[in-house]
C-alpha positions in Angstrom: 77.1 89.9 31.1 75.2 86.9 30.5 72.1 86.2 32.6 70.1 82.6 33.0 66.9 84.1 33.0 65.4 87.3 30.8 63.7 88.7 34.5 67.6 88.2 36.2 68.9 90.3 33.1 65.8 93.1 33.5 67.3 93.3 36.8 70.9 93.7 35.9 70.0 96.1 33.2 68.0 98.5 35.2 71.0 98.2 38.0 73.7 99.1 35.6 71.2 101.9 34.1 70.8 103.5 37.2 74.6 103.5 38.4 75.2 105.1 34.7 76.8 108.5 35.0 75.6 111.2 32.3 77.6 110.6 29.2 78.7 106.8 30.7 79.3 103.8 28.5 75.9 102.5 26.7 74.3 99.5 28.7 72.5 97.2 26.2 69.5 94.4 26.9 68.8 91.4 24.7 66.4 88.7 25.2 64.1 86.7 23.7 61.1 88.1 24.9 61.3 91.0 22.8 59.3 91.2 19.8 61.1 90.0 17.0 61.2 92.8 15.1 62.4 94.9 17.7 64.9 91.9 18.6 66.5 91.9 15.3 67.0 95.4 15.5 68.7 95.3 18.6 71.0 92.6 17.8 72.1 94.4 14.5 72.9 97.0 16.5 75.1 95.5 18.9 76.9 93.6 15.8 77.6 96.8 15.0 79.4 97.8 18.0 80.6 94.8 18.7 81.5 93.0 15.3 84.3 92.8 13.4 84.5 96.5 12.0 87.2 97.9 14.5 86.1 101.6 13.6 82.5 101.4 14.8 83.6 99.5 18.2 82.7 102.1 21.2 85.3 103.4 23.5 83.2 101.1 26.5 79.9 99.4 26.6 78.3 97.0 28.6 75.3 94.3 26.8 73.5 92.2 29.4 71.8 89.4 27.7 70.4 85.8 28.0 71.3 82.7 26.4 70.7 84.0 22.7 74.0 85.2 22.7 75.7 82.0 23.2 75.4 81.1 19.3 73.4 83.2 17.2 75.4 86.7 17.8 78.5 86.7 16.5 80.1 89.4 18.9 83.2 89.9 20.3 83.7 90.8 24.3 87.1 91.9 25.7 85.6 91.4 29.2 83.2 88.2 30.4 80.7 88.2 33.1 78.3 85.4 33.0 76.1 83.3 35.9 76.5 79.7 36.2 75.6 77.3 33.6 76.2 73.9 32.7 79.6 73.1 30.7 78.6 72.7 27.2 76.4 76.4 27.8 79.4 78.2 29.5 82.0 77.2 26.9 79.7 78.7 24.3 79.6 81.8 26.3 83.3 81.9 26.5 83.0 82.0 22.1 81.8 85.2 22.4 85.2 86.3 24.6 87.9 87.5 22.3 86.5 86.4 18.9 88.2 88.2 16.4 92.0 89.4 16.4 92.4 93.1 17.3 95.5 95.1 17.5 94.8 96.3 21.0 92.3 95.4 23.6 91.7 97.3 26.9 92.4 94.5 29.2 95.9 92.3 28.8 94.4 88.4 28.3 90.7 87.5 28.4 89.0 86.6 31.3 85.8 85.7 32.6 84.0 85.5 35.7 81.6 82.8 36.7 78.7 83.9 39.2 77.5 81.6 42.0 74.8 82.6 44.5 76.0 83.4 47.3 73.7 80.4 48.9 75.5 78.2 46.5 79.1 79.1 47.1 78.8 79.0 50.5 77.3 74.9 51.0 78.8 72.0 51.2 77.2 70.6 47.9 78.5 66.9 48.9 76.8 66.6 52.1 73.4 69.2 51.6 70.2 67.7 51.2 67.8 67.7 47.9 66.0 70.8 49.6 69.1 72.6 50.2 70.6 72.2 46.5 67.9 73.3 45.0 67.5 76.2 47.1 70.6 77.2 46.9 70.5 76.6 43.0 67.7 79.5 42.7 66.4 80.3 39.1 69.2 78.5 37.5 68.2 75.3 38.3 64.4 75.6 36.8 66.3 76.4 33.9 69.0 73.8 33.6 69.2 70.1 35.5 70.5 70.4 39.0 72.6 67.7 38.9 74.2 68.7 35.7 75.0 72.1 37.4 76.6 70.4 40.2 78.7 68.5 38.4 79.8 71.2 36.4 80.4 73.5 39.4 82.7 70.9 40.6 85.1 70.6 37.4 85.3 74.3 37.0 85.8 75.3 40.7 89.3 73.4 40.4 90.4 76.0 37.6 91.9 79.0 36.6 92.7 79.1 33.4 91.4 77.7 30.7 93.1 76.4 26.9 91.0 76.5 24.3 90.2 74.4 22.3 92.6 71.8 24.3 90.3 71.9 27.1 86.7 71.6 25.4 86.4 67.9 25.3 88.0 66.8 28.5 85.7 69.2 30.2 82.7 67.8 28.8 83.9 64.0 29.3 84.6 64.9 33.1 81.4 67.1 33.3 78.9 64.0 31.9 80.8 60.6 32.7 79.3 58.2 35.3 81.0 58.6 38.4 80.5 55.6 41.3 81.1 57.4 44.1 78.9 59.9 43.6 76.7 61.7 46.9 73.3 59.9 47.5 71.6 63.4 46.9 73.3 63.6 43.8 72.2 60.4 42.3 68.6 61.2 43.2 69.1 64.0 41.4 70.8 62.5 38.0 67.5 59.7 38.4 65.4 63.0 38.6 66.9 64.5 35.2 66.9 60.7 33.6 63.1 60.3 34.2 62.6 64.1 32.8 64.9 63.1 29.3 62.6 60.1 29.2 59.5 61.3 29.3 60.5 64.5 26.7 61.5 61.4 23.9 58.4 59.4 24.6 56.9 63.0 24.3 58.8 63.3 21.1 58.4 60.4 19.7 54.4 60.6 19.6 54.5 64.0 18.3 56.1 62.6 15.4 54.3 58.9 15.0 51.7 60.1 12.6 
């Protein structure tokens, strides 16, 4: 279960802890706000469990964790949960579904489910005002560019399946292209994240003019 924030995957983690029966499935946390000495031991362990050794693989666990799973944790989940993200961060998520080949899995084809706030799922994103997006955005949009979340929200809401890797780069191209007809609200927004990515290079650029 991947989270956007490391206080959204406390949460979820002390949840699933407290629904835990006595000898239920381990729950796992991982973040980047553990010391990393305690970090690397926890994401050893769940390589372990998780990795490519079929013999140490647990009957049924559950890891909650942020966004350091997307690339630098080479597990392997039969089952995906994950909140909403832009494209390019989802499709690394889905990298850890089903990575290496197993003789048996306990569910029949990989799947993942893609969380919305209820406040989000429920507006009109095409006709809601700047206020209203963002709102309904919560956490994830201090984390990620609104705009970009909106866009991707509206190429993955018309799927069901996905083919990978067929799929990767016309999802990104659709995600990220210029579109003219585009909500007012949703420009402002895209002028919003252009003025952010130029002030981060010009930020950039005198860090490094020495």
């Amino acid at each position: 279960w991947v989270r956007n924030t490391v206080r959204e995957a406390q949460e979820t983690f002390r949840l699933l802890q407290a629904h835990r029966c006595q000898d239920g499935p381990p729950v796992g946390l991982l973040h980047s706000r553990f010391p990393q000495f305690r970090r690397e031991e926890l994401e050893n362990a769940w390589l372990d469990r998780l990795g490519r050794d079929e013999a140490k693989r647990p009957r049924g666990c559950v890891l909650v964790a942020t966004q350091v799973v997307e690339q630098s944790v080479d597990i392997d989940a039969d089952h995906l949960v994950t909140d909403h993200a832009p494209t390019d961060m989802l499709l690394q998520r889905l990298g850890r579904l089903w990575r290496h080949a197993r003789p048996q899995r306990p569910c029949a084809a990989p799947e993942v489910h893609v969380l919305l706030p209820e406040s989000l799922a429920t507006l009109d994103t095409q006709t809601a005002s700047m206020q209203q997006l963002k709102a309904a955005l919560g956490p994830m949009g201090r984390v990620y560019a609104p705009y970009v979340l909106l866009r991707t929200l509206a190429r993955w809401q018309a799927r069901t399946t996905l083919v990978l890797p067929a799929d990767i780069r016309p999802l990104l191209e659709a995600t990220y292209a210029e579109l003219p007809d585009e909500p007012p609200v949703w420009r402002e927004l895209r002028a919003e994240m252009e003025s952010v990515k130029d002030k981060l290079h010009r930020l950039a650029l005198n860090n490094t003019n020495v």
